[in-house]
C-alpha positions in Angstrom: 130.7 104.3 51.3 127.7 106.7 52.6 128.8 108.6 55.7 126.6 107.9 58.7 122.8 108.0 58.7 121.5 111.2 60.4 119.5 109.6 62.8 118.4 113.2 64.7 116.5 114.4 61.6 114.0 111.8 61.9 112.1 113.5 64.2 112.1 116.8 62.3 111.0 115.3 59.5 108.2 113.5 61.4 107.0 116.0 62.8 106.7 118.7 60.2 105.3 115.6 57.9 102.3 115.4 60.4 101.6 119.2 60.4 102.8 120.3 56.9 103.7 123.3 58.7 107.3 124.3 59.8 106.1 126.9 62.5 104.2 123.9 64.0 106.2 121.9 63.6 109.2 123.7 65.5 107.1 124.8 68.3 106.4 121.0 69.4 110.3 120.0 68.7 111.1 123.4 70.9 113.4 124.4 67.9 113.5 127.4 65.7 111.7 126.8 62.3 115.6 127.5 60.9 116.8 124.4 62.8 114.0 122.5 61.8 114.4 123.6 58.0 118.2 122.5 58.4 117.4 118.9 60.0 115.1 118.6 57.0 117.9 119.6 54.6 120.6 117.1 55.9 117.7 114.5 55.7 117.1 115.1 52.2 121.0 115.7 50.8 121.7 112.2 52.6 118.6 110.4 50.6 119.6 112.0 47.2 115.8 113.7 47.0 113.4 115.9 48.3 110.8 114.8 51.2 108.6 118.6 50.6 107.3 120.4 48.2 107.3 124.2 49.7 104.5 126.2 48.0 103.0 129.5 49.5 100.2 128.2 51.3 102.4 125.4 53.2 103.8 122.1 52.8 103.6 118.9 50.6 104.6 115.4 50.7 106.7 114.4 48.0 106.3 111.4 46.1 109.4 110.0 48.0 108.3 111.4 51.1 105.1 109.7 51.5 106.5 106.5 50.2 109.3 107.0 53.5 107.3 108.3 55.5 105.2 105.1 57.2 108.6 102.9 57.1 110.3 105.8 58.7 107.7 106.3 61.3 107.2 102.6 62.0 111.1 102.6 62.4 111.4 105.2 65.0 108.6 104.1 66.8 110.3 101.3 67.2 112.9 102.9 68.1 112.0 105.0 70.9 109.9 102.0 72.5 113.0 100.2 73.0 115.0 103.3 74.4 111.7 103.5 76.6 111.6 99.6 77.4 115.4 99.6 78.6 114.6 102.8 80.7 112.1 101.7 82.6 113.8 97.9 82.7 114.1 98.4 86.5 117.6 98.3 87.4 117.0 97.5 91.3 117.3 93.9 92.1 113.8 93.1 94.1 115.0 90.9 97.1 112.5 88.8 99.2 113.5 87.4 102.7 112.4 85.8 105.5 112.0 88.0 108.7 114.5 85.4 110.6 117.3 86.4 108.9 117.0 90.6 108.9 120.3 90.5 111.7 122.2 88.4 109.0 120.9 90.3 105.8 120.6 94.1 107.0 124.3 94.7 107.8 125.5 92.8 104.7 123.3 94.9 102.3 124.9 98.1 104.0 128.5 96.5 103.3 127.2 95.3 99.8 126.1 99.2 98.9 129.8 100.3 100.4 131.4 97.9 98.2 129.3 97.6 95.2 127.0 101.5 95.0 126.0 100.3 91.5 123.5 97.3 92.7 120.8 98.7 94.1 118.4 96.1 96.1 114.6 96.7 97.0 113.7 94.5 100.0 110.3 92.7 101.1 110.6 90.7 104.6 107.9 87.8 105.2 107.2 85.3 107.2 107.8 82.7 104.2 110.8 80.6 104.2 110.1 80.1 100.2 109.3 81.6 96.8 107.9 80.8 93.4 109.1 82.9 91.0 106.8 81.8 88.8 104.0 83.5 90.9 105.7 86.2 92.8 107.3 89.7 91.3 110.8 89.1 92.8 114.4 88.5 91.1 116.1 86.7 94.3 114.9 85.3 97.5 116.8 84.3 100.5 115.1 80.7 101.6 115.2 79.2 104.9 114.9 75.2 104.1 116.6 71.4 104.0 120.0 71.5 102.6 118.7 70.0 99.6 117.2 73.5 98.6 117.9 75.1 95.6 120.1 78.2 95.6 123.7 79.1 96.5 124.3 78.1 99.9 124.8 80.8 102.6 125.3 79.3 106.1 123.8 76.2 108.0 121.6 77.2 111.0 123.4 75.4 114.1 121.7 76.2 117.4 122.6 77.7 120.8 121.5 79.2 123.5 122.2 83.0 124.1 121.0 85.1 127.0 121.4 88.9 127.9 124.9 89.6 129.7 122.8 91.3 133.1 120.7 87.5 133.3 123.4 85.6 133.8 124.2 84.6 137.9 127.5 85.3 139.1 128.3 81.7 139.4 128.9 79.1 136.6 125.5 78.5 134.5 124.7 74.4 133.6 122.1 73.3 131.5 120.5 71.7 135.2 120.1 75.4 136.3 118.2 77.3 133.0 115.1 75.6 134.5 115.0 79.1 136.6 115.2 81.3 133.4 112.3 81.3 131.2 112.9 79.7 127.8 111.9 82.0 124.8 111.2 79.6 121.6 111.5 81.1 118.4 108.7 78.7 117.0 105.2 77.5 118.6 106.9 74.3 119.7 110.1 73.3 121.6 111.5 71.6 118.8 115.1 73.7 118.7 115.3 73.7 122.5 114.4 69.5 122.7 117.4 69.1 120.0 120.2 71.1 121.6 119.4 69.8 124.7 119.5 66.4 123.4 123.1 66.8 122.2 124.2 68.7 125.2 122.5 67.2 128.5 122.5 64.2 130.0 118.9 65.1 131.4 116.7 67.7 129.7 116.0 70.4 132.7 112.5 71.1 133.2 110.6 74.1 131.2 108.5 75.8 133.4 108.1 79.2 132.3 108.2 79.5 128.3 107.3 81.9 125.6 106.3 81.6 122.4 107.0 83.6 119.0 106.3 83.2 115.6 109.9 84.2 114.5 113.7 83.9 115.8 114.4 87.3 115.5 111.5 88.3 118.2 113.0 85.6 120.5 116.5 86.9 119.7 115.0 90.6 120.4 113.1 89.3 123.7 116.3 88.0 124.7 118.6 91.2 124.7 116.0 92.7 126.5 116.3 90.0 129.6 113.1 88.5 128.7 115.1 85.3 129.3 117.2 82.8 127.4 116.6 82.2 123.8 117.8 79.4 121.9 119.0 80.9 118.1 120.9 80.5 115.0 124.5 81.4 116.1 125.0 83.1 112.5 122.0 85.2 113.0 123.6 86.5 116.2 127.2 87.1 115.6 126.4 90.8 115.6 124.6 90.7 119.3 127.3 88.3 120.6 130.1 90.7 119.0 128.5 93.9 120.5 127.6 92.3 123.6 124.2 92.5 123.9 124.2 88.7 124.3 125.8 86.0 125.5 126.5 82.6 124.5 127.0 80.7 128.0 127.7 77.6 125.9 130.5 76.9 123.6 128.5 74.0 122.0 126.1 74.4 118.8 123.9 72.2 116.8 123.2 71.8 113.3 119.8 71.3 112.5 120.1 70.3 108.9 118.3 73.5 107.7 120.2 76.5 106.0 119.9 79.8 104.3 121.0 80.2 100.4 120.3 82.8 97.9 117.6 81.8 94.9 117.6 83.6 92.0 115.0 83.6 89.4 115.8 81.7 86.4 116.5 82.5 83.0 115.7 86.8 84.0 116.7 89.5 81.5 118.3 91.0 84.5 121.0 87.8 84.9 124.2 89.5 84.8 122.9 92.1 87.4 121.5 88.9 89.6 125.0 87.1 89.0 126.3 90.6 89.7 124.5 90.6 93.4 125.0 87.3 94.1 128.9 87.3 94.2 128.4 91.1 95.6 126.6 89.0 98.6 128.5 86.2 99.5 131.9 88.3 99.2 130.8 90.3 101.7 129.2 87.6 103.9 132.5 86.0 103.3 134.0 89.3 104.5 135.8 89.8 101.1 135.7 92.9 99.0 134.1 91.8 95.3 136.2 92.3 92.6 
């Protein structure tokens, strides 16, 4: 059986086949015309015959050299553009999510790259719930939507009200007396406020003073800063309510039917790195160390 193929004196030969000049040739391979001369050598004792002719005034191609020579270049070209190809394959997983969940999402993606240093993730925030991987450049999404959603699910949104820790009065708060507080909405509607209240008042209390915001996490924000009382995801402020910067004056929550899950885009050269992230992320939403 022939010993290996000398794969690093390819280039040498190359080269020097391009300039038909050994001096040339070893400036652009930053090599000493010996070393070059030597790559050449091994080349030829492994083929069984000579690539050059060496006469005075240079270099020739053999018979059997220029018969190699356009397989051989054709070959590392190849070559190299795969080498270049999985170089540049970006190893970084490019993660798009919706603004709403950044207090969820931030801290687990500083536990993920404790846990896990070798899953790098690039993230986008939008105001979109949802992705189409067929349009958009990313390899996972979280999505805010109906249960029904694809992807791996990551918590259901249940509702309830939270309020900074200096707002609340020194007696016992009921849902009669918020009516004083001014209700921050995390949508342009009172749809969230309208269905915990349904579920936790006999009699809706009136909502005189309200803002508006395009997202939960600037209610949630508005909030902490005694803005008034915000009605939000209760996983999306576990952190605030841990820290105390908020409280939650009510021990009752509702599900909305909506939830957060992970989508991944399908059939990606980058799958076990996705499958990689994905149990990376919901260990350490679960508050388990990946294996």
């Amino acid at each position: 059986m022939r010993r290996n193929f000398p794969l690093n004196t390819v280039d040498a030969f190359l080269v020097t086949a391009k300039h038909l000049n050994l001096t040339r040739a070893a400036k652009e391979l930053c090599l000493t015309q010996g070393a070059v001369s030597r790559k050449i050598s091994t080349l030829e004792e492994w083929l069984g015959f000579s690539l050059f002719d060496r006469h005075a005034r240079g270099l020739h191609l053999t018979p059997q050299g220029s018969a190699l020579l356009p397989e051989l270049q054709q070959s590392f070209e190849h070559l190299l553009n795969v080498a270049s190809n999985a170089c540049h394959k970006s190893s970084v997983i490019r993660l798009k999510a919706p603004t709403c969940a950044m207090r969820w999402l931030v801290p687990k993606l500083v536990q993920l790259e404790s846990v896990s240093p070798d899953i790098q993730v690039a993230l986008t925030t939008t105001v979109e719930h949802g992705v189409n991987f067929k349009n958009e450049p990313f390899d996972a999404a979280i999505i805010f939507g109906p249960q029904d959603s694809s992807g791996v699910l990551l918590f259901e949104e249940r509702l309830t009200p939270v309020i900074s820790q200096h707002l609340l009065p020194e007696d016992a708060l009921t849902t009669a007396s918020l009516s004083r507080y001014t209700f921050l909405h995390p949508t342009r509607d009172r749809t969230d406020w309208s269905l915990w209240f349904a579920q936790n008042a006999a009699v809706a209390p009136a909502m005189n003073k309200n803002q508006h915001f395009d997202t939960m996490d600037l209610a949630i924000s508005a909030a902490i800063q005694g803005f008034g009382i915000a009605i939000a995801d209760a996983t999306l402020v576990a952190e605030d309510l841990h820290r105390g910067r908020l409280v939650q004056p009510f021990a009752n929550s509702v599900k909305t039917g909506a939830c957060y899950r992970l989508a991944v885009r399908p059939g990606s050269e980058n799958g076990a790195k996705l499958e990689a992230f994905e149990r990376a992320l919901l260990a350490v939403s679960e508050h388990i160390e990946p294996a």
